[in-house]
C-alpha positions in Angstrom: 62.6 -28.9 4.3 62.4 -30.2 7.6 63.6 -33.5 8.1 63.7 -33.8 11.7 62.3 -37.6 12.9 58.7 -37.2 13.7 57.9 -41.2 14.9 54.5 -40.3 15.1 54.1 -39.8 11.6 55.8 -42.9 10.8 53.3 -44.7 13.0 50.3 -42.9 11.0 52.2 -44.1 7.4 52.3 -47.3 8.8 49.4 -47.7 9.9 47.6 -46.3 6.8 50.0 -48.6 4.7 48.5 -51.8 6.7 45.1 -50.7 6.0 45.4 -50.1 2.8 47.2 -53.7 2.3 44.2 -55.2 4.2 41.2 -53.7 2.4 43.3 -54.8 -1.2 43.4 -58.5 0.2 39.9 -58.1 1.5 38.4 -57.8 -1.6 39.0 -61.4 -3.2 37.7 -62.8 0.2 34.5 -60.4 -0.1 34.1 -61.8 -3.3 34.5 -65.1 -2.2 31.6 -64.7 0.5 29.3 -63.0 -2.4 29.7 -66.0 -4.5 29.0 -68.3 -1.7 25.9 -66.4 -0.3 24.6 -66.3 -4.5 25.1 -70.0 -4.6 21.9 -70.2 -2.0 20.3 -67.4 -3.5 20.6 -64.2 -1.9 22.5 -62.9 -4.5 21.2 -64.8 -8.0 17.6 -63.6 -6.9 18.6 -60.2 -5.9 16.1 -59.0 -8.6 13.4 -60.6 -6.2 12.6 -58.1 -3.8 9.4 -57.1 -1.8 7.0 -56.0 -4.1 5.3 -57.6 -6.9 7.2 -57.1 -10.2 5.6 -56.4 -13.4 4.7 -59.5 -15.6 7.7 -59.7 -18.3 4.9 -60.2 -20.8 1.1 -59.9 -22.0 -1.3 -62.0 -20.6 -1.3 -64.0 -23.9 2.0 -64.6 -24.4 1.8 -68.3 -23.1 -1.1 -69.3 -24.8 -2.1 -72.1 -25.7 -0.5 -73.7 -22.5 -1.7 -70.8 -20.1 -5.0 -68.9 -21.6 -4.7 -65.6 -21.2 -7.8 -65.5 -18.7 -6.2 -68.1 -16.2 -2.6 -65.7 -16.3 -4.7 -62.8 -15.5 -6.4 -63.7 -12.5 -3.2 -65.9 -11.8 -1.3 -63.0 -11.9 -3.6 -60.2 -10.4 -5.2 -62.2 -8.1 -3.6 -65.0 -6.4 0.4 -63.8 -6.7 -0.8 -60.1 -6.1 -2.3 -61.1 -2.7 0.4 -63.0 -1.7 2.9 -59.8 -2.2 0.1 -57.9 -0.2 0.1 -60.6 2.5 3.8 -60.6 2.8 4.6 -56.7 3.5 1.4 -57.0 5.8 3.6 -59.2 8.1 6.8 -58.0 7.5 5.2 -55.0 9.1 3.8 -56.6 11.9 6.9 -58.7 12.3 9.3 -56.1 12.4 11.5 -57.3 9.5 14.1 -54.9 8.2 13.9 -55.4 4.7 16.7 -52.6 3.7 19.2 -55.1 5.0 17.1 -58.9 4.7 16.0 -60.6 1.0 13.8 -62.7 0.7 15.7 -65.6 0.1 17.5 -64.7 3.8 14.4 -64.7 5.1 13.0 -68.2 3.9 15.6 -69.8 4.7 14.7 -68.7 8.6 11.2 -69.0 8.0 10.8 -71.2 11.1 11.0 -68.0 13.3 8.2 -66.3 11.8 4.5 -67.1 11.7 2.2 -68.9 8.9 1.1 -66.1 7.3 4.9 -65.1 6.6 5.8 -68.7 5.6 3.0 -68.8 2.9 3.1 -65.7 1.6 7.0 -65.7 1.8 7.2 -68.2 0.0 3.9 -67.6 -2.8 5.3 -64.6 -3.5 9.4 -66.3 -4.1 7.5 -68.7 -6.2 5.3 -66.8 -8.3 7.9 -64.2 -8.7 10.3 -67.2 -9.7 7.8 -68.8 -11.8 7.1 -65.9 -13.9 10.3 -65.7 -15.3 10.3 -69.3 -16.2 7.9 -68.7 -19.0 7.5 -68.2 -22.3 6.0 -68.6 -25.7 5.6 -72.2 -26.5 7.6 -73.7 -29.4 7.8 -76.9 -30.1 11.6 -79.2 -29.5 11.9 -76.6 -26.1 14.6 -78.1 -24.6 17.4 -77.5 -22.0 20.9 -77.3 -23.8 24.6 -76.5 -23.1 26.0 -77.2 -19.7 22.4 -77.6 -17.9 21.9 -80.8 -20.2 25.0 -81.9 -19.4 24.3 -82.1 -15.8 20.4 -83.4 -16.1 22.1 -86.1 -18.4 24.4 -86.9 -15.9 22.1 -86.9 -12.7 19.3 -88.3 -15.0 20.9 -90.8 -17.5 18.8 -88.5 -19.8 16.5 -86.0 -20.9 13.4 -87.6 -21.1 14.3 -89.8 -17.9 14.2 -85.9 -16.5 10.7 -85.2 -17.7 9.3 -88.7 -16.7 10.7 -88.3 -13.0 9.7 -85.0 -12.9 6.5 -85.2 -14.4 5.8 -88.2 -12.0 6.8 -85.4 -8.9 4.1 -82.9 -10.4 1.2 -85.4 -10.7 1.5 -87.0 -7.2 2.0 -84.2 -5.5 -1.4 -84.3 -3.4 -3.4 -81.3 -3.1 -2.0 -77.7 -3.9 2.3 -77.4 -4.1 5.2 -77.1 -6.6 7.5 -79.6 -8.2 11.1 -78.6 -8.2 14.5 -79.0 -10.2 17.2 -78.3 -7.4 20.9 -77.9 -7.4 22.1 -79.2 -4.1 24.9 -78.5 -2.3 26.8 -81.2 -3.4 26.1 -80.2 -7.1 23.7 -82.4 -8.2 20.5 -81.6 -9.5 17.5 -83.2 -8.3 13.8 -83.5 -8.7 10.9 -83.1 -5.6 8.1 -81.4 -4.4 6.5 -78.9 -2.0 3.2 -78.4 -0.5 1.2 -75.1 -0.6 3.5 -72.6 -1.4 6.7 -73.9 0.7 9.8 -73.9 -1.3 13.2 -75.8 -1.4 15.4 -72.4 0.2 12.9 -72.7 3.6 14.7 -74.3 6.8 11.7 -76.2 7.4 11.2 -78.1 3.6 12.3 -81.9 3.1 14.0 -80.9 -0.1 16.4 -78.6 0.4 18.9 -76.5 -2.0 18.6 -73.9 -4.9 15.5 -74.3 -7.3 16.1 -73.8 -10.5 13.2 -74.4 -11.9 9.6 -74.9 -10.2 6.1 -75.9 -11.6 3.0 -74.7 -10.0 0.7 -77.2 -9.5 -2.3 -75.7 -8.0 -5.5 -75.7 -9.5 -5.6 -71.8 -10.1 -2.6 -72.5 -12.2 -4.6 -74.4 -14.7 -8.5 -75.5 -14.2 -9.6 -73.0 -16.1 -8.0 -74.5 -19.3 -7.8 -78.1 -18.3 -9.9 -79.1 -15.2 -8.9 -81.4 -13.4 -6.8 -82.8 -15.9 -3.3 -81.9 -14.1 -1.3 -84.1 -15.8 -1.9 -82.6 -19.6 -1.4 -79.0 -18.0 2.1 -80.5 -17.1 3.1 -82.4 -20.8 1.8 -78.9 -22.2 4.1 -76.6 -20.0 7.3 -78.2 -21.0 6.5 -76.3 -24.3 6.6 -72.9 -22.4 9.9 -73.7 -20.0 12.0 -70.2 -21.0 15.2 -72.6 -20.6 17.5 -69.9 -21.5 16.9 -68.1 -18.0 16.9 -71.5 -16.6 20.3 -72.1 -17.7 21.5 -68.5 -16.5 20.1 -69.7 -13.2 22.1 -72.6 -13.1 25.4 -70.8 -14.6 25.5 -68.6 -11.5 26.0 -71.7 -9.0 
């Protein structure tokens, strides 16, 4: 066994040893920053990528507060050509989506053009909106820690729905109505027009929306004309709360 003193493999132990030591307390701090970046929603809406998804259910599945016709062309039509829209200027904008989301991009939508900006952010909401849904029962209401929090920035449930309800009926023209968690952990209640959305550098409210209401007409005039505000008390029946309050559990 040779055990003449070879310094510069002591300097190679070493220096292994100290990058070893580094990448173990790397990790918590990695982890750290991938909490941090999920709290504005790069991570929580990883599953909201490029492409239009499939629709988690039949076009009947939210009847009788969505016909089945209006979720159709709702879903074919106008979020389908939004998703076409987008990688149409991605392309021609020279966005690298192996290593950008979408949430990363809308919250630098400034830089890019209006195309980008609406269809960015039709295709985040519709996407988002989606999941949102589902069959209508009657008593559909948020629970656990979710409530806790509306009851807390609220005073109460139904002061929730009154304020928010009031944010989807006067919202003028075509937009969204929003629940938001801010980044001082409050939840609070607005509205976007067109298809802007709270993430965007450029929106008034700003922070993580947990839950978002499409108000345009293609959303409901085939069912209720232009009778927004019963398309509103109806979809409160239809709120899939549950992935709301997964949402909300990952901040």
């Amino acid at each position: 066994m040779n055990t003449t003193f070879d310094p510069g493999r002591r300097h190679f132990i070493w220096n292994v040893s100290k990058a070893a030591i580094s990448t173990s307390l790397a990790i918590p701090v990695l982890s750290s920053m991938a909490h941090a970046a999920g709290t504005t929603g790069s991570i929580i809406d990883e599953d909201i990528n490029w492409t239009q998804q499939p629709l988690p259910y039949g076009y009947n599945a939210i009847e009788p507060v969505v016909d089945a016709l209006t979720m159709e062309i709702h879903y074919t039509k106008h979020a389908a050509a939004y998703a076409k829209s987008l990688g149409e200027a991605v392309k021609a904008e020279n966005v690298n989506t192996s290593n950008t989301t979408v949430p990363q991009l809308l919250k630098n939508i400034s830089k890019y053009s209006a195309k980008m900006r609406n269809n960015a952010g039709g295709h985040y909401n519709h996407e988002l909106f989606w999941k949102s849904l589902r069959a209508p029962m009657e008593g559909n209401a948020p629970s656990g820690k979710l409530a806790d929090q509306i009851k807390k920035d609220f005073n109460s449930i139904e002061a929730f729905q009154n304020q928010f309800n009031e944010a989807a009926k006067t919202r003028f023209g075509s937009g969204w109505a929003w629940l938001v968690h801010t980044n001082d952990n409050k939840l609070v209640i607005g509205s976007t027009p067109n298809q802007d959305n709270p993430l965007m550098d450029l929106s008034e409210l700003k922070g993580f929306p947990v839950l978002g209401l499409d108000v345009w007409e293609h959303a409901y005039y085939l069912k209720y004309q232009n009778k927004r505000p019963d398309y509103i008390t109806a979809w409160w029946k239809a709120i899939n709360w549950d992935f709301v309050q997964q949402r909300y559990g990952k901040m």
